[in-house]
C-alpha positions as CSV (number, residue, x, y, z in Angstrom):
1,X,-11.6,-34.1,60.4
2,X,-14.3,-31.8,59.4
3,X,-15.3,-32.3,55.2
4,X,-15.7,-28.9,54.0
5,X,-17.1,-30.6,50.3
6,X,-20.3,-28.8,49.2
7,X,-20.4,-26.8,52.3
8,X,-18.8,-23.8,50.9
9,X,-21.3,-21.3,49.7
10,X,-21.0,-17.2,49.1
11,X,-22.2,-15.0,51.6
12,X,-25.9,-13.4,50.1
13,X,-24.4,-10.3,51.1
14,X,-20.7,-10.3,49.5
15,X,-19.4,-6.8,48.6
16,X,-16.5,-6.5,46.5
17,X,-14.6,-3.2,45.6
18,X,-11.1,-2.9,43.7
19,X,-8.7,0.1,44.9
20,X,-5.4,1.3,43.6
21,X,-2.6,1.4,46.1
22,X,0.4,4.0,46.3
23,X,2.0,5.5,43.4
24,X,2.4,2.7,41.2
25,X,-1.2,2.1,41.7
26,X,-0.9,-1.8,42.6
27,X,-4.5,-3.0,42.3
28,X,-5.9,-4.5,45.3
29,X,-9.7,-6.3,45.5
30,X,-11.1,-6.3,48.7
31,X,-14.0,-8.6,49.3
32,X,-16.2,-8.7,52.3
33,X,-18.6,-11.0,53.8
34,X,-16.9,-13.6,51.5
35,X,-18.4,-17.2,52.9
36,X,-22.0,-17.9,53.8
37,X,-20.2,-19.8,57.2
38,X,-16.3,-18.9,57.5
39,X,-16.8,-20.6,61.1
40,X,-16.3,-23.5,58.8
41,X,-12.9,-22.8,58.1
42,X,-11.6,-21.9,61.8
43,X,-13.5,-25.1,63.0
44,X,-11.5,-26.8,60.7
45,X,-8.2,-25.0,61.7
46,X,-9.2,-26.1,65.3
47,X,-8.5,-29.6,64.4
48,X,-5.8,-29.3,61.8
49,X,-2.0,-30.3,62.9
50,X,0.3,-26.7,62.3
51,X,3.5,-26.8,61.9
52,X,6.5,-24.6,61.7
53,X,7.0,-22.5,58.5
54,X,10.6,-23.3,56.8
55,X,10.5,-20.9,54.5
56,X,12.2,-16.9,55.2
57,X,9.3,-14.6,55.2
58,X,6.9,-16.1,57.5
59,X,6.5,-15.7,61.3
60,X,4.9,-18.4,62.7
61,X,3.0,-21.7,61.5
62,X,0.9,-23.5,58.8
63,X,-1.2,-26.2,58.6
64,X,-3.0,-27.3,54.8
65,X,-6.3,-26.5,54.0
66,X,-8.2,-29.2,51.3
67,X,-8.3,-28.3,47.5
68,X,-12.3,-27.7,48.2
69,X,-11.1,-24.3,49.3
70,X,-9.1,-23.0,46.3
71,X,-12.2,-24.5,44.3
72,X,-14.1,-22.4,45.9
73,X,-12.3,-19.0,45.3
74,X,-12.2,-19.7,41.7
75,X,-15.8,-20.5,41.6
76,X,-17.1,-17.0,43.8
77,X,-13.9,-14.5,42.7
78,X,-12.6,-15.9,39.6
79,X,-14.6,-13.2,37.6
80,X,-12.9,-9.6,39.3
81,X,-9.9,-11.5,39.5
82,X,-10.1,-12.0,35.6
83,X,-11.2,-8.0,35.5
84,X,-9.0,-6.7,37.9
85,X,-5.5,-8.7,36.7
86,X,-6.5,-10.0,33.2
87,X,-6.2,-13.0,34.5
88,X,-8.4,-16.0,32.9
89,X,-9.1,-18.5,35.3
90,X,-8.3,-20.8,33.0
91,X,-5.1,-20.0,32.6
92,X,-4.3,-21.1,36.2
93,X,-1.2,-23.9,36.5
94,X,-1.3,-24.6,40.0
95,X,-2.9,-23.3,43.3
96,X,-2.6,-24.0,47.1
97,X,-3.8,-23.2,50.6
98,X,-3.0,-23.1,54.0
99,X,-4.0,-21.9,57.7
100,X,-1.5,-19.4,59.0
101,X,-1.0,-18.3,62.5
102,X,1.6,-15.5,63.7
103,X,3.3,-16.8,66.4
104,X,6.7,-15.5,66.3
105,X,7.6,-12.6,69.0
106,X,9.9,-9.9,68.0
107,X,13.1,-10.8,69.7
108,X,12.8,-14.4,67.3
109,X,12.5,-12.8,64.3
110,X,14.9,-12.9,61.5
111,X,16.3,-9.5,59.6
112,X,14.2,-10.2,56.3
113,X,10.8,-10.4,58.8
114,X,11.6,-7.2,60.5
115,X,10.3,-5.9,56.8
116,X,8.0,-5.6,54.2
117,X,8.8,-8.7,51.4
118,X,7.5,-9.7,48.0
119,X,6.4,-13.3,47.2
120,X,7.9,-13.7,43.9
121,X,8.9,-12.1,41.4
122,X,6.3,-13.1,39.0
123,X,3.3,-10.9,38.0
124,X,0.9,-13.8,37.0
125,X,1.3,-15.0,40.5
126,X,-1.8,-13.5,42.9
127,X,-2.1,-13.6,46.7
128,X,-5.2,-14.1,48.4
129,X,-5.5,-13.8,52.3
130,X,-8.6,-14.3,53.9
131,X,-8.8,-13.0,57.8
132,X,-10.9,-15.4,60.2
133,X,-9.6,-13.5,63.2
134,X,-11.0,-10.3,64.9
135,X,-9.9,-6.8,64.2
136,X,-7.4,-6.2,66.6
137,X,-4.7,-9.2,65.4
138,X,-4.0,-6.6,62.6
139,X,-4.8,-6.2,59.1
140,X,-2.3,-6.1,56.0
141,X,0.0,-2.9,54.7
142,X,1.5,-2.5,51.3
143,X,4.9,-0.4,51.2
144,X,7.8,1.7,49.4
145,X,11.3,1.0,49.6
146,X,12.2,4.4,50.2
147,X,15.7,4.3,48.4
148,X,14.3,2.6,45.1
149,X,11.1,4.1,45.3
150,X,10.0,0.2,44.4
151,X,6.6,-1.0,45.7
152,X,6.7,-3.7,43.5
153,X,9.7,-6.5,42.8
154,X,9.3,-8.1,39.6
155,X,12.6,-9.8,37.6
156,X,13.8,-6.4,36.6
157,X,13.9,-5.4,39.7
158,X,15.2,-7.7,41.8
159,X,18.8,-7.6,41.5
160,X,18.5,-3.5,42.6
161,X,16.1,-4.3,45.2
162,X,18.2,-6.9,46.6
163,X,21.9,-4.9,46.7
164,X,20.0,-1.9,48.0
165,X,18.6,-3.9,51.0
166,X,21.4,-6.0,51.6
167,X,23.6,-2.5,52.3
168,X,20.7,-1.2,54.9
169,X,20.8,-4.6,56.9
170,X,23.8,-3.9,59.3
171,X,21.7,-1.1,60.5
172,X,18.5,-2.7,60.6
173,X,20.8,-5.3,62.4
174,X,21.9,-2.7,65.0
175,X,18.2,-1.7,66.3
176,X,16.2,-3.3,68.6
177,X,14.2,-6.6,66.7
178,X,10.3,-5.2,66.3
179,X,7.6,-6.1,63.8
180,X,7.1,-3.3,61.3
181,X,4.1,-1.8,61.5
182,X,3.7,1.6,59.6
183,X,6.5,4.2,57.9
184,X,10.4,3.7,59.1
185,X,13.7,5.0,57.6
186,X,13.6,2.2,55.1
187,X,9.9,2.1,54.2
188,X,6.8,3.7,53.7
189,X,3.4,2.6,54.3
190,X,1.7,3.2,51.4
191,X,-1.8,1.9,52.6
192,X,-3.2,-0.4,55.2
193,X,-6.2,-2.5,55.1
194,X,-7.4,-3.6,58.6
195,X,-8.2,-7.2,59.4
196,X,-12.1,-8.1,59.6
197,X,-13.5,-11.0,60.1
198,X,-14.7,-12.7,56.7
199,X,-13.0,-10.4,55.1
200,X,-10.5,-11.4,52.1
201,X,-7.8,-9.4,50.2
202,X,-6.4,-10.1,46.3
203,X,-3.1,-9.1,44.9
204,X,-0.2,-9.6,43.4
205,X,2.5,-11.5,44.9
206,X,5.4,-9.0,43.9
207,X,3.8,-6.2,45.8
208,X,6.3,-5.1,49.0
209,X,3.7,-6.0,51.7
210,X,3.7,-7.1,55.5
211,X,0.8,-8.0,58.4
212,X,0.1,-5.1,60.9
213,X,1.4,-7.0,64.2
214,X,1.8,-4.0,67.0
215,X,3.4,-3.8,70.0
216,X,0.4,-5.5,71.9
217,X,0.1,-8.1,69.8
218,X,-0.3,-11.4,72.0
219,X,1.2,-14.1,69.6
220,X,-1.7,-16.8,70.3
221,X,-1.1,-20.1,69.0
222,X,-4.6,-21.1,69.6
223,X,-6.6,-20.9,65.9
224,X,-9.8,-19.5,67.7
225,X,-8.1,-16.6,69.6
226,X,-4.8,-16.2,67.5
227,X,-4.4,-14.2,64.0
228,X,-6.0,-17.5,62.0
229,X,-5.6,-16.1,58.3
230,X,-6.2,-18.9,55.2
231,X,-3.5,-17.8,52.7
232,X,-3.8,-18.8,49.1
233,X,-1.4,-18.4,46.2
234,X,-2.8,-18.9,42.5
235,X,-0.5,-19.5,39.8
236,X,-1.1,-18.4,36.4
237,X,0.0,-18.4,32.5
């Protein structure tokens, strides 16, 4: 298995930029060119073992990635992280990582991955997804629940959130299964951020948000030609 220790290094030329997303103005950092050899990572994916994902939201499969890699995001991005969220990095309580791969076609998918979905419901918990696929798997949108008007979920929400889209799913459960991928009755896209290679996006776990798979979308389970994404959560107090 491929030892990613010391290996790791920032791209010479990493660009990051921090935007403001819909009209609750959920902040987003988008980073490219993040590592000086992200090859790295999908040679490692290559060999990794992945696994079916047991939990509701995701579409396909995971495999871990090795603590190195968390390290490493701390070490390059924990500054505009701490500028961005005012959030210290050390004030994180736990981290992890894994390889994702969409693999999931539209007639296997369950009601709650036909939409946009929050992680959690807590603030201090951040996202970071970094694509090491081509363009055209898709990129990432964010969204509003057009009956709440709720982009985010946090605690105080959730209760409204979740009796509001509990009475739309026995018509979401009357239309044809499909990825969504831009505005429907329910939702509104609020901004999309394509996929690039290298690239990386931050935010905040409660933010309504889903992957950009179209209709052409080929569902490759093979790391080097599928929608290879390393998704990180980082926990904080």
């Amino acid at each position: 298995m491929l030892d990613l220790n010391g290996k790791l290094r920032l791209h010479e030329h990493c660009a990051v930029s921090a935007v403001r997303v819909g009209a609750e103005q959920q902040a987003v950092v988008v980073v490219d060119n993040f590592l000086s050899d992200p090859g790295l990572l999908v040679d490692l994916a290559s060999e990794s073992s992945f696994d079916s994902v047991s939990d509701a939201f995701y579409p396909g499969c995971r495999a871990p990635i090795p603590p190195i890699y968390c390290f490493a995001i701390r070490a390059f991005l924990s500054s505009v992280i701490a500028e961005v969220f005012s959030l210290a990095a050390g004030n994180v309580t736990g981290e992890l990582s894994h390889f994702s791969l969409v693999t999931t076609p539209p007639q296997k998918l369950k009601p709650v991955q036909r939409m946009p979905h929050y992680d959690t419901t807590n603030p201090k918990q951040l996202a970071v997804l970094h694509y090491l696929c081509e363009p055209k798997h898709g990129g990432t949108s964010f969204y509003r629940h057009r009956h709440t008007n709720f982009e985010f979920v946090d605690e105080a929400r959730a209760q409204t959130y979740a009796t509001a889209v509990a009475a739309e799913l026995p018509t979401l459960g009357a239309t044809a299964a499909t990825y969504i991928c831009g505005d429907d009755s329910r939702f509104e896209r609020t901004r999309s951020f394509p996929a690039a290679f290298n690239r990386v996006l931050i935010y905040q776990s409660i933010n309504l948000h889903s992957a950009d798979i179209g209709a052409a979308f080929a569902f490759d389970t093979n790391p080097r030609a599928g929608r290879l994404t390393a998704n990180s959560f980082f926990f904080y107090r």
